[in-house]
C-alpha positions as CSV (number, residue, x, y, z in Angstrom):
1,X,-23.8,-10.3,-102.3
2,X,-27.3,-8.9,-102.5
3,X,-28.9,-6.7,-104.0
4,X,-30.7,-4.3,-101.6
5,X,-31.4,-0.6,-101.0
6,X,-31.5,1.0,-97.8
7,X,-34.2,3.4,-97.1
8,X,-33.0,6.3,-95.3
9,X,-33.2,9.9,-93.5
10,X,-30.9,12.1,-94.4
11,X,-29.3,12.7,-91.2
12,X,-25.8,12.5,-89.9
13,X,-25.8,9.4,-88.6
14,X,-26.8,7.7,-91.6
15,X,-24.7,9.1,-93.7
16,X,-22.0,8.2,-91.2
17,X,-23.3,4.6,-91.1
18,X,-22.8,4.7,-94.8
19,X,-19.7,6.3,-94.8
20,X,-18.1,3.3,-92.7
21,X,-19.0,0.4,-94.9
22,X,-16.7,-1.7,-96.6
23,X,-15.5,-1.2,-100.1
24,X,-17.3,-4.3,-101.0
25,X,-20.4,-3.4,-99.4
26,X,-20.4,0.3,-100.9
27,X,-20.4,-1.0,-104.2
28,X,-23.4,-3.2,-104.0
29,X,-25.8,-0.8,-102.7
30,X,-27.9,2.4,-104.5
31,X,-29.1,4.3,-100.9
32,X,-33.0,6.0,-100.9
33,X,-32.8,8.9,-99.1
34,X,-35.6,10.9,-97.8
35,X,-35.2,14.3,-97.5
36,X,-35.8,14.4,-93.1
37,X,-39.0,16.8,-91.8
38,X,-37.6,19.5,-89.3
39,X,-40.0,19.6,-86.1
40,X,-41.0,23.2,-86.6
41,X,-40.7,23.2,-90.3
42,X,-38.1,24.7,-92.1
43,X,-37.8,28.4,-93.6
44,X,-36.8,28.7,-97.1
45,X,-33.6,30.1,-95.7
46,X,-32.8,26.4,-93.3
47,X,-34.0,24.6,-96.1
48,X,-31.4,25.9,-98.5
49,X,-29.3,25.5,-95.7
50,X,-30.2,21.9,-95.3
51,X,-29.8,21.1,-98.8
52,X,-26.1,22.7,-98.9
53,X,-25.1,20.5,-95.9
54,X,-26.8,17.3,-97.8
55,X,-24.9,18.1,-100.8
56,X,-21.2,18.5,-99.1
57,X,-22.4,14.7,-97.1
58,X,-23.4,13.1,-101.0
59,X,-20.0,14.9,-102.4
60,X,-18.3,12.8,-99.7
61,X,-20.4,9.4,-100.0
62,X,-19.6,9.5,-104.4
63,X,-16.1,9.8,-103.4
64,X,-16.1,6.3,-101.6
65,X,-17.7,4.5,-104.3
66,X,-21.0,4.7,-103.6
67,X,-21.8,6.3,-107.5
68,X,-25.7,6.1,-107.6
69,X,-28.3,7.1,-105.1
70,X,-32.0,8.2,-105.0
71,X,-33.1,11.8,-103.4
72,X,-36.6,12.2,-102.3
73,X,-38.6,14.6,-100.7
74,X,-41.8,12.8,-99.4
75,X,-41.7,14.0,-95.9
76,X,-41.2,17.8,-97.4
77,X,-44.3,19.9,-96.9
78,X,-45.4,20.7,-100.2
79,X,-46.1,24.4,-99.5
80,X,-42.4,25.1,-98.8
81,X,-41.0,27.0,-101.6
82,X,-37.8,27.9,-103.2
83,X,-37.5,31.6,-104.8
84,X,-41.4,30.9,-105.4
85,X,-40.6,27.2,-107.4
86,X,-41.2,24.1,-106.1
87,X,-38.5,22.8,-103.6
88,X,-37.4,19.7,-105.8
89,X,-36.5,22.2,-108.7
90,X,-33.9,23.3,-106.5
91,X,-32.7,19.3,-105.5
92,X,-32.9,18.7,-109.1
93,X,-29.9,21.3,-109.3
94,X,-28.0,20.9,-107.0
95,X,-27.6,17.3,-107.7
96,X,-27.0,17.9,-111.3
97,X,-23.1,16.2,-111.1
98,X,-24.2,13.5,-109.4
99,X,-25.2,9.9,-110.7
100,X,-29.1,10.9,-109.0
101,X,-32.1,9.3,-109.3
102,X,-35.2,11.7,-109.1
103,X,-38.7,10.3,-107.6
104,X,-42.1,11.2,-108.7
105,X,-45.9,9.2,-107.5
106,X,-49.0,9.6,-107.9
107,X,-49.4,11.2,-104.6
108,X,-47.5,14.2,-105.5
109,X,-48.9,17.5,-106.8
110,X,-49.0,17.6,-110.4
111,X,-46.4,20.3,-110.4
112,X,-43.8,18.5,-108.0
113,X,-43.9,15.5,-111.0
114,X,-43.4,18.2,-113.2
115,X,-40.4,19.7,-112.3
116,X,-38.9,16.3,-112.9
117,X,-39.9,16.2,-116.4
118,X,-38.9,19.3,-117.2
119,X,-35.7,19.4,-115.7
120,X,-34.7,15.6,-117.5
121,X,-31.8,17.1,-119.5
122,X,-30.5,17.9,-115.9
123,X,-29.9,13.8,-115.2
124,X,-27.0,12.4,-115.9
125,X,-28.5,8.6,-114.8
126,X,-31.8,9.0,-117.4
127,X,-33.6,7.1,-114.5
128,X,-36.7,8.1,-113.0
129,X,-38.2,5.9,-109.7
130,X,-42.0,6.0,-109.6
131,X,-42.6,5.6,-105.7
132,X,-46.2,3.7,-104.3
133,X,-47.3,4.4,-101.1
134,X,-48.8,0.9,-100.7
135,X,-51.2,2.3,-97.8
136,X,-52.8,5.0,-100.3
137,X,-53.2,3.1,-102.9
138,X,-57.1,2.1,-102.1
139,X,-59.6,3.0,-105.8
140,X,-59.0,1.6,-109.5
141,X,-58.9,5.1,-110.2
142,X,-55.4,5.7,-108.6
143,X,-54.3,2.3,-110.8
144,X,-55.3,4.3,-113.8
145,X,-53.4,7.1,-112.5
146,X,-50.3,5.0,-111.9
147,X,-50.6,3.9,-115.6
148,X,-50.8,7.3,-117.0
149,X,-47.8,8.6,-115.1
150,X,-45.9,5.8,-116.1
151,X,-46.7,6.8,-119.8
152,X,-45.7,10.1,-119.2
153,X,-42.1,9.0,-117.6
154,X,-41.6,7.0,-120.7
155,X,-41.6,10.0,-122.9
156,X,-38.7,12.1,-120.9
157,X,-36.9,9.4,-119.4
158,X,-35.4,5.7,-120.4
159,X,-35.5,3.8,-117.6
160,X,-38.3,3.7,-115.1
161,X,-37.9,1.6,-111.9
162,X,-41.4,1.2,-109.6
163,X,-41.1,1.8,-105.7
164,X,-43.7,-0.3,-103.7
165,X,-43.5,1.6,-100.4
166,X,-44.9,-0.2,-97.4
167,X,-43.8,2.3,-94.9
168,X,-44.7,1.1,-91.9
169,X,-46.1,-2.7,-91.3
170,X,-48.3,-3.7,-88.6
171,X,-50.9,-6.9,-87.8
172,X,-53.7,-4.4,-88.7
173,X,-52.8,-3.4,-92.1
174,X,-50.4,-5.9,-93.3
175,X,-53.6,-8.0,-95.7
176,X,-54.2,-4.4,-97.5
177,X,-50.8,-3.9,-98.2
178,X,-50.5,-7.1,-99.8
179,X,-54.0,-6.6,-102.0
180,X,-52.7,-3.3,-102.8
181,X,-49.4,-4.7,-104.1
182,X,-50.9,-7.7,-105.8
183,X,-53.4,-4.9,-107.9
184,X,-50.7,-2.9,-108.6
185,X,-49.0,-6.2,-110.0
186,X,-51.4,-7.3,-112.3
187,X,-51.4,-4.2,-114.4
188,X,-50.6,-4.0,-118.0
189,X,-46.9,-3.9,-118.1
190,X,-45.7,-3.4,-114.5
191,X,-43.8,-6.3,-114.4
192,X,-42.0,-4.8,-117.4
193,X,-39.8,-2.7,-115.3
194,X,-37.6,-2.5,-112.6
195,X,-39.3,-3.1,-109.1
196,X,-38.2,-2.5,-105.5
197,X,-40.2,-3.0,-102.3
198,X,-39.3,-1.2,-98.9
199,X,-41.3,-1.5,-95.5
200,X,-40.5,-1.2,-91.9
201,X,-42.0,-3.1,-88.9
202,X,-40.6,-0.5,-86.6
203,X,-43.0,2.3,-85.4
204,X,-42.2,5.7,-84.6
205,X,-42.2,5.3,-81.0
206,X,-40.7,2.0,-80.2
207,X,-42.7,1.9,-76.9
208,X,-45.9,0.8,-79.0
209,X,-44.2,-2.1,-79.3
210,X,-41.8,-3.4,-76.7
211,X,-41.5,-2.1,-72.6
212,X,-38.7,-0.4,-71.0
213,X,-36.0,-2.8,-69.2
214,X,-37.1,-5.6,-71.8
215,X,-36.2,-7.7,-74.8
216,X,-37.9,-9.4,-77.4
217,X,-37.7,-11.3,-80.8
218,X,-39.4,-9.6,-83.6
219,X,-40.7,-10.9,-86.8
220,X,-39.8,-8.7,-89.7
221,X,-43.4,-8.5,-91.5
222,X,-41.5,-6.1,-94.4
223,X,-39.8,-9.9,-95.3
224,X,-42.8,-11.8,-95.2
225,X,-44.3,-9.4,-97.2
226,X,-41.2,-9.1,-99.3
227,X,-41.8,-12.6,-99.8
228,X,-45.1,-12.9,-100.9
229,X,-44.7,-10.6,-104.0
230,X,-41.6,-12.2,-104.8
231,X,-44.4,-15.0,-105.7
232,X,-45.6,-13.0,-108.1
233,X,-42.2,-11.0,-109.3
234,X,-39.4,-13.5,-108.0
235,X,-36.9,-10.4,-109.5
236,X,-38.2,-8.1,-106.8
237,X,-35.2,-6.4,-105.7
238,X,-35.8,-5.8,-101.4
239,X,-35.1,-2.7,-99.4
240,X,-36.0,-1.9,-96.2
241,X,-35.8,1.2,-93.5
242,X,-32.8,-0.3,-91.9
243,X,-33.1,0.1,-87.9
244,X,-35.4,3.1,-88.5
245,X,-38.9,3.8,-88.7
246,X,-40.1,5.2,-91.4
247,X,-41.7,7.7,-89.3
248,X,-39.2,8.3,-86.6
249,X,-38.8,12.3,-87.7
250,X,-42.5,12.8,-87.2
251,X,-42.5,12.1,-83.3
252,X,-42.9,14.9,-81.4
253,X,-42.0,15.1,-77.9
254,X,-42.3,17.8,-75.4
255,X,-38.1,18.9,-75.8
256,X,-38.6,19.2,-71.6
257,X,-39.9,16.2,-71.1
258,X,-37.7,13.8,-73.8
259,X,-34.6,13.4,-70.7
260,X,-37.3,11.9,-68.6
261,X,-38.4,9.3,-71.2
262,X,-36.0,8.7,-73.5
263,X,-34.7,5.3,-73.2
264,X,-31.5,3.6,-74.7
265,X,-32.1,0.8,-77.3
266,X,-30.6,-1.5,-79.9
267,X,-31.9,-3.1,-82.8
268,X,-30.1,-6.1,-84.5
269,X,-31.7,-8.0,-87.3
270,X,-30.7,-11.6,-87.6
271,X,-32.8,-14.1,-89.8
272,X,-36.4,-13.0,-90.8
273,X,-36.1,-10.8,-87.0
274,X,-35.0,-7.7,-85.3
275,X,-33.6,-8.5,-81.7
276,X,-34.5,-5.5,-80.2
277,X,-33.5,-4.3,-76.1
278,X,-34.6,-1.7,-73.8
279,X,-33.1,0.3,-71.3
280,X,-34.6,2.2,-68.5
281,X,-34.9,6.1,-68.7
282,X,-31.5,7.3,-69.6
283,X,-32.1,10.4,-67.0
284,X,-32.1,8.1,-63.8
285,X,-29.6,5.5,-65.2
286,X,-27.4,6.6,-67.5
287,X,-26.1,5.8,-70.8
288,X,-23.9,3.6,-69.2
289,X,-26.7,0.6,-69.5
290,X,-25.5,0.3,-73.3
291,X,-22.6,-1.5,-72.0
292,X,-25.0,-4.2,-70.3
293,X,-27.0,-4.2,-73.6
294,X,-24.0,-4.3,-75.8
295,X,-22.9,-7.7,-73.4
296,X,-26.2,-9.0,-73.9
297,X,-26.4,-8.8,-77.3
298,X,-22.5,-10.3,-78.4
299,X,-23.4,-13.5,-76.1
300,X,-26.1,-14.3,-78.1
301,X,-25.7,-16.8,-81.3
302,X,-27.2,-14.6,-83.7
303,X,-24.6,-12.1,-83.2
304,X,-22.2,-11.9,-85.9
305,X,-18.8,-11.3,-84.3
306,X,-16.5,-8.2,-83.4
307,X,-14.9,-7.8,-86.9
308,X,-18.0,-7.9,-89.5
309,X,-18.6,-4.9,-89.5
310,X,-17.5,-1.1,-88.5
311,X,-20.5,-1.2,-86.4
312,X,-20.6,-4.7,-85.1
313,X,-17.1,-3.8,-83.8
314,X,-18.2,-0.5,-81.7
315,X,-21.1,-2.6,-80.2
316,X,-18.2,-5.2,-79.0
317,X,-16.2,-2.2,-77.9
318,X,-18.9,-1.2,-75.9
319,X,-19.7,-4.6,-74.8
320,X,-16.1,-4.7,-72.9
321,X,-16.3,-1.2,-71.4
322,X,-14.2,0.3,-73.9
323,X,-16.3,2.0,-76.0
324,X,-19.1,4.7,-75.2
325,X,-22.5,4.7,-76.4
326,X,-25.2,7.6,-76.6
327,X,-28.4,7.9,-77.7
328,X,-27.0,10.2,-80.5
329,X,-24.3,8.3,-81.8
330,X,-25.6,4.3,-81.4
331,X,-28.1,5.0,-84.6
332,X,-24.8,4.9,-86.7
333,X,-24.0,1.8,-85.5
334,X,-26.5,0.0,-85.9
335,X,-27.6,1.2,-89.5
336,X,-24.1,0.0,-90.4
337,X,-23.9,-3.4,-88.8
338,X,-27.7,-4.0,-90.4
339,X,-26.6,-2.9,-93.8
340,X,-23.7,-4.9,-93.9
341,X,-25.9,-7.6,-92.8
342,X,-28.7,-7.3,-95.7
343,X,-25.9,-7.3,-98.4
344,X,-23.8,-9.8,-97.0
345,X,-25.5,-13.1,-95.6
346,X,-29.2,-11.8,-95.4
347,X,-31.3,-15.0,-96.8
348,X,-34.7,-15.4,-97.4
């Protein structure tokens, strides 16, 4: 078994995906999940809404052993307040039975990181995660800021664990994201703590990278990258956006216009790749093309047979017509199988 954390929204399907694990599986994992941006922003009244609904989903998740998770809210505007207090205040208490793991970074407002330090008699876990946005991370003088956040952690909680955050990977940006990481590295007493690194190769629009009615092979640049500070920290724990782009909440599409282009897709990791397919536009042909997906992918090699996993087994289903698929629902499936996958039999 491996040690790996999945990066995700906090959306139905996820938590569904994560719901239908395996008792062995749920034990080995500690989810990330992002608080997930609402198109036209959210009132203080569907925020606390959201965060009720999120609560009831994490009350259901502790109760099928999954004990420990992190809660962030990255993608939250900062603006959005709660009874005139910071947002996270309000996360911070509402989580307060459960075995949570707050986040705090550099790139926060200075009042966001202290919420969490106020509120530390509020975690049961006495964890804090210190989360690096790899891409912003570009002047000695945000190292130095790193360093003096870290110092403050130390003096309200006891264990600190460092996030080096990719987000998303491409050919263009992939060399600065490993300098940045390797600087961050060769501070004074980084590799003293706990570190995790996530990325995605997966944009927000899966267009940019592969045409309708097509297939293709794609090298997961989050491993290679995975690897190459595991040269440096071989203890590197790896997590990863599952199926998902990092960005996937932040597309915005036309609401009249998203039948005409929306297109049906899986994404299966195998190796150090995703094998990712494309329908046509679901408007003129249907969900029904899953099935021909589905069929494609169980005859490959890579696939990993009907029974290991919850969702390998509805992607068989579907395979042999006896299963539907929709654009809403295949997400769960697929976060599962890949999870399952990265815990499992996932090598380097």
């Amino acid at each position: 078994m491996n040690e790996y954390i999945p990066f995700l929204k906090t959306k139905t399907n996820e938590f569904s995906a994560l719901n239908k694990l395996s008792t062995e599986v749920k034990t080995n994992i500690v989810p990330f999940f992002d608080l997930h941006r609402k198109e036209d922003n959210y009132t203080e009244k569907t925020y606390k809404k959201l965060l009720l609904q999120i609560k009831q989903k994490i009350t259901k998740l502790t109760e099928e052993n999954i004990s420990y998770f992190y809660l962030d809210d990255f993608d939250i505007p900062n603006d959005l307040l709660l009874e005139n207090k910071i947002s996270y205040e309000t996360v911070i208490n509402l989580m307060v039975e459960f075995n949570f793991i707050p986040v705090i970074g550099i790139d926060r407002l200075p009042e966001r990181n202290e919420v969490v330090f106020k509120n530390n008699n509020l975690i049961k876990t006495k964890t804090v995660a210190i989360r690096i946005n790899l891409e912003e991370m570009k002047t000695k003088l945000e190292i130095s800021d790193l360093q003096e956040l870290i110092t403050k952690a130390k003096e309200y909680y006891a264990t600190i664990i460092i996030i080096l955050d990719a987000r998303l990977i491409t050919e263009k940006n992939y060399n600065i994201l490993l300098e940045n990481a390797k600087k961050i590295l060769k501070e004074k007493n980084i590799l003293d703590y706990k570190l995790i690194f996530t990325g995605s190769t997966i944009p927000a629009n899966i267009k940019d990278i592969i045409a309708s009615d097509s297939n293709l092979d794609l090298p997961r640049k989050e491993i290679s990258l995975y690897t190459e500070i595991t040269r440096i920290f071989p203890n590197t724990i790896l997590g990863d956006y599952t199926i998902i782009s990092p960005y996937y909440s932040d597309v915005k599409i036309n609401k009249q216009l998203i039948q005409n282009i929306m297109t049906p897709k899986i994404i299966y990791a195998y190796n150090n790749y995703f094998f990712i397919q494309r329908g046509k536009s679901i408007k003129q042909f249907g969900n029904k093309q899953y099935t021909y997906l589905c069929q494609n992918l169980i005859s490959r090699k890579n696939y990993r047979g009907k029974n290991y996993s919850f969702g390998d087994t509805i992607l068989y289903e579907c395979a042999k017509d006896k299963k539907k698929i929709i654009p809403g629902s295949a997400i769960q499936y697929e976060v599962n199988a890949h999870i399952t996958y990265m815990v499992q039999n996932f090598q380097i």
